[in-house]
C-alpha positions as CSV (number, residue, x, y, z in Angstrom):
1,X,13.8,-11.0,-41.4
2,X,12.2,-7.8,-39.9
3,X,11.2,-7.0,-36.4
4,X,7.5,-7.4,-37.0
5,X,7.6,-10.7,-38.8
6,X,10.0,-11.8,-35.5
7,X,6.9,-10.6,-33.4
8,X,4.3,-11.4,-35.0
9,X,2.0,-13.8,-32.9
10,X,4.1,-13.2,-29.8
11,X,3.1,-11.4,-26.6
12,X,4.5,-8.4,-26.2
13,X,3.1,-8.3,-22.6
14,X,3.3,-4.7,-20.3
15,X,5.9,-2.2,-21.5
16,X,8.0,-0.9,-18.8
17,X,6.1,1.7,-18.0
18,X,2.7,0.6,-17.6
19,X,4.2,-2.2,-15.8
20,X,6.3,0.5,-13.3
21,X,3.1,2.6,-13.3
22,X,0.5,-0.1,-11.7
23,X,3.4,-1.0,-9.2
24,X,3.8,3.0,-7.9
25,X,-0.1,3.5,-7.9
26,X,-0.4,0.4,-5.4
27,X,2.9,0.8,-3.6
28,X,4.1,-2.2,-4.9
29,X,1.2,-3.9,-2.5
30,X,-1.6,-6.4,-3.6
31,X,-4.6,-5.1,-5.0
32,X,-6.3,-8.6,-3.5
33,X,-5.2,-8.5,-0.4
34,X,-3.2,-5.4,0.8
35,X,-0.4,-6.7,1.8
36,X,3.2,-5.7,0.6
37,X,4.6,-7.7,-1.7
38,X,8.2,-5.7,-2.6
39,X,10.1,-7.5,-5.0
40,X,7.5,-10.4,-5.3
41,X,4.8,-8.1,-7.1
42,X,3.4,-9.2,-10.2
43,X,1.7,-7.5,-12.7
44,X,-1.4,-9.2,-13.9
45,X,-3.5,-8.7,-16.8
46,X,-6.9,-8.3,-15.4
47,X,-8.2,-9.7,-19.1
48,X,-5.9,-12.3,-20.2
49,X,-3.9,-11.4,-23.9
50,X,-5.1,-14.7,-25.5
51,X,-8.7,-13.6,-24.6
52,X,-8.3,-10.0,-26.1
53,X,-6.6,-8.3,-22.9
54,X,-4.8,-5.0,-24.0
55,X,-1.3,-4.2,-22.3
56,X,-2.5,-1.0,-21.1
57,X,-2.6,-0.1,-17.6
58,X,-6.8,-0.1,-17.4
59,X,-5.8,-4.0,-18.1
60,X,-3.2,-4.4,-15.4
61,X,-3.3,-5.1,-11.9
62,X,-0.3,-5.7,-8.9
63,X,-0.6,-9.4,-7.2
64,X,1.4,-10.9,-4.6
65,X,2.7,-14.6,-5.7
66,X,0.3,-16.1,-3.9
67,X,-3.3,-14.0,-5.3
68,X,-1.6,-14.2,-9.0
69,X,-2.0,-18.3,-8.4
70,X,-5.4,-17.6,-7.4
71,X,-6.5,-14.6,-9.9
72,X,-4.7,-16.1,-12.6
73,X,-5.1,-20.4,-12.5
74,X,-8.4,-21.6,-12.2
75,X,-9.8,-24.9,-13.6
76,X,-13.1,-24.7,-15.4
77,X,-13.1,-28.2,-15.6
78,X,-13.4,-29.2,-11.6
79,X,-14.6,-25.9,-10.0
80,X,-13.5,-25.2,-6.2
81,X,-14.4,-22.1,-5.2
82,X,-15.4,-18.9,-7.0
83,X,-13.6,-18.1,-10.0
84,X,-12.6,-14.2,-9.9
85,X,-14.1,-13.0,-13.1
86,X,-12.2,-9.6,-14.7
87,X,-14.9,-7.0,-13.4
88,X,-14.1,-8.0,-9.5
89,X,-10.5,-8.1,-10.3
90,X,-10.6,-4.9,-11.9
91,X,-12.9,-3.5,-8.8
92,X,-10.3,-4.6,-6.0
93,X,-7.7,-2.9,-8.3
94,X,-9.8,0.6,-8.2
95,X,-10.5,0.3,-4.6
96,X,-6.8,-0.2,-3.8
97,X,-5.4,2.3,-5.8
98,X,-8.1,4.8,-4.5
99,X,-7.5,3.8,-0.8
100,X,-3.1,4.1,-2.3
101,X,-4.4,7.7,-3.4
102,X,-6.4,9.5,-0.5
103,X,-3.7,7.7,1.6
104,X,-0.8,9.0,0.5
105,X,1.2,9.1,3.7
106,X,-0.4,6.8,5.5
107,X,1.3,3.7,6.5
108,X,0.2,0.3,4.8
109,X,-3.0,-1.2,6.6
110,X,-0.7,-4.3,6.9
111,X,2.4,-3.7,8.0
112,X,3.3,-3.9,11.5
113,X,6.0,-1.4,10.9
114,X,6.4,1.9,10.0
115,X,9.0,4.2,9.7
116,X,9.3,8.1,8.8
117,X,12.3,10.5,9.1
118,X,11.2,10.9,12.7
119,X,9.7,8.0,14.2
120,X,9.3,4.2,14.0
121,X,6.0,2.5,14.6
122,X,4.8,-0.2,15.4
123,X,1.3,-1.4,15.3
124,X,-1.4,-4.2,14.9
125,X,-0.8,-7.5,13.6
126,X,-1.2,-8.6,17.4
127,X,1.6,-6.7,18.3
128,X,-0.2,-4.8,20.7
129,X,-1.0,-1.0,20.3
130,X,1.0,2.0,18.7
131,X,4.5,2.3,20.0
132,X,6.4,5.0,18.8
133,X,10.3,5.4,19.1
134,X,12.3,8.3,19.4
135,X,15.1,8.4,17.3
């Protein structure tokens, strides 16, 4: 039995490097919400493979666990809410990795910490103001 009759009809999903691209452009953050999500970064199809959805990187998008649920799991059937339909997805996505982009070095809007070869910072998130440490 060949390779392609093993595969046919199965999801192939992201290969590695589309997945590892999407999580470098949004510095392994959510593109919902901002926040870093490190090791607990998923990477979303923004159009679903059973509805057509490529594995290509215009189709994928970096979630934290909890805006995957939210993205990804809504019930037609007994609506609460607004369901997030691909073209806002894909918009959060675009505006994240933009904001990634023209921010290079920036630290994450965030994170109440932020550390460089030559300082350590710490701001918002009620923390009070910037603080910087000598090292």
């Amino acid at each position: 039995m060949g390779i392609a009759s093993i595969l046919k009809g199965k999801s192939m999903g992201f290969l590695s490097k589309v997945k590892e691209e999407a999580l470098v452009r949004s510095r392994r953050c959510c593109c919902i919400c901002w926040h870093f999500a490190g090791l607990y970064t998923n990477v979303h199809h923004i159009v679903q493979e059973a509805d057509g959805g490529a594995n290509d990187l215009d189709n994928a998008i970096a979630l934290f666990l909890r805006c995957h649920g939210e993205v990804g799991h809504y019930n037609d059937r007994h609506p609460i809410g607004n369901k997030y339909p691909p073209s806002e997805v894909r918009g959060h996505r675009d505006a994240w990795w933009k904001w990634c982009e023209t921010n290079v070095s920036a630290p994450l809007p965030h994170d109440p910490i932020s550390v460089s070869p030559t300082a350590i910072r710490v701001t918002g998130g009620g923390w009070g103001g910037q603080t910087p440490l000598t090292i």
